[in-house]
C-alpha positions in Angstrom: 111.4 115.7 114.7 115.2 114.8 114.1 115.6 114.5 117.8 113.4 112.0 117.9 114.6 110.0 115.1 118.1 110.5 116.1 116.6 109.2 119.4 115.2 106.0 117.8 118.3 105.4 115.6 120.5 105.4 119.0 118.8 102.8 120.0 117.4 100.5 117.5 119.5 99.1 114.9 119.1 99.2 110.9 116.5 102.4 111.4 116.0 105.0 108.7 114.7 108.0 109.3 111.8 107.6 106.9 110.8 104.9 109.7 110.4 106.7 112.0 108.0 109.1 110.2 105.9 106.0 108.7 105.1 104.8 112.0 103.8 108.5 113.0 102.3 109.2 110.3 101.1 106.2 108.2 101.1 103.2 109.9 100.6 105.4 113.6 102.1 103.2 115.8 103.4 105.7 117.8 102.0 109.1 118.6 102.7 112.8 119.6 101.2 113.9 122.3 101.8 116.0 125.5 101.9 113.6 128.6 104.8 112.9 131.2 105.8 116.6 132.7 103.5 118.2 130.8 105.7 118.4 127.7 105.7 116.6 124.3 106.7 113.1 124.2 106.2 110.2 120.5 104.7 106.9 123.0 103.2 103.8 121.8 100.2 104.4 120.3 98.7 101.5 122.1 99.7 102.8 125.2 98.8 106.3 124.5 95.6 106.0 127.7 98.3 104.7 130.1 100.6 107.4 129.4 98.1 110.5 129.5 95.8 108.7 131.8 98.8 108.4 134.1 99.4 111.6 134.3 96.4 113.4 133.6 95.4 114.5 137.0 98.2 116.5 138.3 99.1 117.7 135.0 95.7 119.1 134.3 95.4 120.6 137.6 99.0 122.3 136.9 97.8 123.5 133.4 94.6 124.4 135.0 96.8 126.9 137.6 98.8 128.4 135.0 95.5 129.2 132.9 94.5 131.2 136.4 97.5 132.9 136.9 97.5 134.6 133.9 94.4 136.0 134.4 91.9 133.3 132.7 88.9 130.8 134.2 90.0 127.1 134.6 85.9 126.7 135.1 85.6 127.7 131.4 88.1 124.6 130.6 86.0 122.3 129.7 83.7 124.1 127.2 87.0 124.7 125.5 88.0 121.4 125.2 84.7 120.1 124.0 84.6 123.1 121.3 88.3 121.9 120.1 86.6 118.4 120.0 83.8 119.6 117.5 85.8 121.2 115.4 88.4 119.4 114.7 86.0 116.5 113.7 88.1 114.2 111.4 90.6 116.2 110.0 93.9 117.2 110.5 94.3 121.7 111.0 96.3 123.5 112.0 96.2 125.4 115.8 95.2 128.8 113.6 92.6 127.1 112.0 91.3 125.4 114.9 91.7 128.6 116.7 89.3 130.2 114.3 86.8 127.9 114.5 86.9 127.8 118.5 86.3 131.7 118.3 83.3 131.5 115.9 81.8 128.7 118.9 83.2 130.5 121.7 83.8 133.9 121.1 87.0 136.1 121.4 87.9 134.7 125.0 88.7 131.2 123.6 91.4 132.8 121.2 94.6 133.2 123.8 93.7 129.9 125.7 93.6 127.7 122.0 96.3 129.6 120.2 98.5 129.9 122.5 102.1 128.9 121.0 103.4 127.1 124.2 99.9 124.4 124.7 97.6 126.8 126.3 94.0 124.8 126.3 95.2 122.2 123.8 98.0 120.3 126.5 94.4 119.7 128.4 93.0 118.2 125.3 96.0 116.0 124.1 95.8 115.0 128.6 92.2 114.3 128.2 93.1 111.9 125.3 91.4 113.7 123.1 93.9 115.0 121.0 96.5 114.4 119.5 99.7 115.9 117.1 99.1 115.3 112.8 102.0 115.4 110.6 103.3 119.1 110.1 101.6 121.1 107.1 105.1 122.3 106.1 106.3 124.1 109.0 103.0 124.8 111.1 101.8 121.5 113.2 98.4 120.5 112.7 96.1 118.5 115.4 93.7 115.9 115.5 90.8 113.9 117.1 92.7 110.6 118.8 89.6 108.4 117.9 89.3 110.0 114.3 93.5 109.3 114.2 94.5 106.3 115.2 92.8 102.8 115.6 91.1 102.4 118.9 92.7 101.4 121.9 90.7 99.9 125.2 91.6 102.3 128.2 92.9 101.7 131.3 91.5 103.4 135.0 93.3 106.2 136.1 94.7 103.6 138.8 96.0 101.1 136.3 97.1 103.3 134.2 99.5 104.6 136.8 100.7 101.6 137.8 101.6 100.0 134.5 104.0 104.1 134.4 105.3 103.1 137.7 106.2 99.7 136.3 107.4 101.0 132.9 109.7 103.7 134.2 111.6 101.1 136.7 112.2 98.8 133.9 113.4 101.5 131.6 115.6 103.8 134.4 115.4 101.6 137.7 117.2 101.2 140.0 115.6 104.7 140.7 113.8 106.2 143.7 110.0 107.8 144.3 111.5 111.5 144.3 113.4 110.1 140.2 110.1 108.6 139.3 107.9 112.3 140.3 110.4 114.0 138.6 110.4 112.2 135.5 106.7 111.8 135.2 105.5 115.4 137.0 103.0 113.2 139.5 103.5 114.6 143.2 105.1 112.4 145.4 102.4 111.5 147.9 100.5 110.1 144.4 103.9 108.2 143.7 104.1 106.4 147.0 100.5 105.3 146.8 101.3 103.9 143.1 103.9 102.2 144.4 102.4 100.5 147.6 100.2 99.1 144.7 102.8 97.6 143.3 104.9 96.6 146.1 104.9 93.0 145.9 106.7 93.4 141.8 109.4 95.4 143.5 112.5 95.1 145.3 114.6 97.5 147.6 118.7 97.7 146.6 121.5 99.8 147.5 123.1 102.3 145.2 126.4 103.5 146.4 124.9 103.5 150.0 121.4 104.9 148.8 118.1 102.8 148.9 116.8 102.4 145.7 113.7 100.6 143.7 113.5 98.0 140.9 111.1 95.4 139.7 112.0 92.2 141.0 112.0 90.3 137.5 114.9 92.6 136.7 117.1 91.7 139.4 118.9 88.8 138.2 119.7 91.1 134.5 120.6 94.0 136.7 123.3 91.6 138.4 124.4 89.3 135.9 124.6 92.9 132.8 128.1 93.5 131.6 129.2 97.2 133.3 133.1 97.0 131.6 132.2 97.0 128.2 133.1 100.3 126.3 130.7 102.2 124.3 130.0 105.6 123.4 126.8 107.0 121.9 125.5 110.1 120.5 122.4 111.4 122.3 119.9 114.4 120.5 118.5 117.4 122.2 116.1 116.8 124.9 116.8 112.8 125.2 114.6 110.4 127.7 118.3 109.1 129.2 119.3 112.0 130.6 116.0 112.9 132.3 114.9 109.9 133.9 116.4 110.8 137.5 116.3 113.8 139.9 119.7 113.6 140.5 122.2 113.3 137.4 125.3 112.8 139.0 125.8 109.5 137.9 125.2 111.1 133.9 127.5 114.2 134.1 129.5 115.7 136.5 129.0 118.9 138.2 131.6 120.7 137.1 129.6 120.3 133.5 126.1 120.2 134.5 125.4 123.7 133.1 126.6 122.7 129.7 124.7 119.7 129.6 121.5 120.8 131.4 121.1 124.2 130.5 119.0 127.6 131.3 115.3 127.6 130.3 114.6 123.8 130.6 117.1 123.3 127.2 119.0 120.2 127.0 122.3 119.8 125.4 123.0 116.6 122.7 125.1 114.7 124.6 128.1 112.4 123.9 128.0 109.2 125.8 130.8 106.9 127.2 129.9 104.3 129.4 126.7 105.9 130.2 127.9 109.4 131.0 128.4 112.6 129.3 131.4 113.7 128.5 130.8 116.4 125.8 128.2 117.8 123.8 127.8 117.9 120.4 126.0 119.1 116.6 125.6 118.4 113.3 124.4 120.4 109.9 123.4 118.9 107.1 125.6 121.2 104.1 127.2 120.3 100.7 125.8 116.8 100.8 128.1 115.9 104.2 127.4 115.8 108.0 129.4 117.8 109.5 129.6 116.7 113.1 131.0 119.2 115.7 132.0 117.8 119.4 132.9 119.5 122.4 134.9 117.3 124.9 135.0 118.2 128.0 138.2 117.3 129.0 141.3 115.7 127.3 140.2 112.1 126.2 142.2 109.1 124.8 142.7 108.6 120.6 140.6 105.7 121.1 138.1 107.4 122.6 138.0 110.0 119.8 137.5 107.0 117.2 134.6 105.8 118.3 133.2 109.0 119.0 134.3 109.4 115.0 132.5 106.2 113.9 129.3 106.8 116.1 129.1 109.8 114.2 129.5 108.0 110.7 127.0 105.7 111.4 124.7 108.8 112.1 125.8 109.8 108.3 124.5 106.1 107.1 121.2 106.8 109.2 121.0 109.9 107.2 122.5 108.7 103.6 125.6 110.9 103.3 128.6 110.8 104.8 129.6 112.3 107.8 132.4 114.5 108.8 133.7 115.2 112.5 135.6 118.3 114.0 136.6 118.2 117.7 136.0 121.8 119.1 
């Protein structure tokens, strides 16, 4: 969860993290749930059926092959999920309590597929728009029916739905390509290149150092007229939506780096910004009422640089109410 508010405070201004946890878990306008990639993402919660209805296709048929190669019946999917419905009901448990009450319905086989610690069955629910994350009960996350959890939302077609993503993900990382946008959302790219014939006439074709790229036309005169000179630097958290919205990240790190940005196992490094590309990584621990921020440059960088890596790191200390402290390893 302090990724994500870290996340938010990089990019809204006067935030606190308390925030942040009000609008999951008291006023829930925005939600947890597993969409884009098939991993966990906080989205909109009015938008929650264009995100997961976006996706929900080819993610569901991916789940759906991993549940068969490890040995289980993707036919028996949907009883699962409609068991996980019933008894969660309108209350917030946790997955060992859900699990146990699947098992009494289902039997023994349901146990692996609703327990399981990285989704198993429950990434199908959350896709279905079923599901959805509650607020932790201490350190154990709990789950919870979407129309139980949150105030009801009108839903979109499959169709729409994947045309408002296209259009959502130029405007956020365009200009961008159909192999960035597959990447970033997990949809094959013969579905992307229908989704965005349907959209074709809000788009418009540009060239990126030589490479034909896509943006939405309304953005063009922005994209043009947007100051590129201005200095800034900015601390990113683990895992952040920046550095994963294109196929290709040279234009966010360079190669000689990549590793320690974009590590093994699918982990992602925090990152420090400058000018919209990494050049460190860094961390922070909370101890004797101080931040202590550690950074790792990658190469040899300017005092100035330094000092507003230094003050970006204070203003994470206000965010957090204590004052912060930075070391450059």
């Amino acid at each position: 969860m302090s990724a994500a508010q870290i996340a938010l405070w990089a990019r809204i201004k006067d935030i606190a993290p308390e925030d942040v946890e009000n609008a999951l878990w008291k006023e829930k306008s925005l939600v947890k749930t597993w969409c884009m990639r098939s991993t966990v993402h906080i989205v909109p919660s009015d938008y929650l059926s264009i995100y997961t209805g976006a996706v929900r296709r080819s993610m569901i048929k991916n789940e759906q092959s991993w549940i068969k190669r490890r040995g289980g019946n993707p036919d028996d999917t949907q009883e699962m999920i409609n068991a996980i419905g019933g008894a969660l009901g309108h209350e917030c448990i946790t997955r060992k309590e859900l699990t146990e009450k699947v098992v009494v319905s289902l039997g023994e086989k349901a146990r692996k597929w609703v327990g399981h610690g990285w989704g198993g069955i429950m990434k199908q629910a959350c896709l279905a728009g079923l599901v959805c994350f509650g607020p932790n009960r201490w350190q154990e996350i709990t789950f919870v029916r979407c129309d139980s959890w949150l105030r009801k939302t009108t839903g979109a077609s499959v169709e729409k739905s994947e045309n408002e993503l296209m259009r959502r993900y130029l405007g956020s990382y365009g200009p961008a390509s159909l192999q960035d946008f597959s990447a970033w959302s997990g949809i094959p790219a013969g579905t992307a290149i229908e989704i965005l014939e349907n959209i074709e006439n809000e788009t418009s074709k540009v060239s990126v150092e030589g490479k034909e790229k896509i943006v939405l036309r309304k953005d063009l005169d922005d994209l043009e007229s947007a100051d590129t000179v201005a200095p800034s630097v900015r601390l990113l958290p683990s895992f952040d939506s920046y550095m994963l919205g294109h196929r290709n990240k040279s234009h966010l790190v360079d190669e000689a780096h990549y590793k320690l940005v974009y590590r093994k196992a699918g982990w992602l490094s925090p990152v420090v910004l400058s000018n919209g590309r990494a050049i460190g990584t860094w961390s922070y621990e909370k101890k004797d009422k101080k931040l202590a921020v550690a950074v790792n440059l990658f190469e040899k960088t300017s005092a100035e640089a330094r000092k507003k890596i230094e003050n970006e790191a204070a203003n994470l200390g206000h965010f957090f109410n204590i004052d912060a402290n930075t070391t450059f390893v």
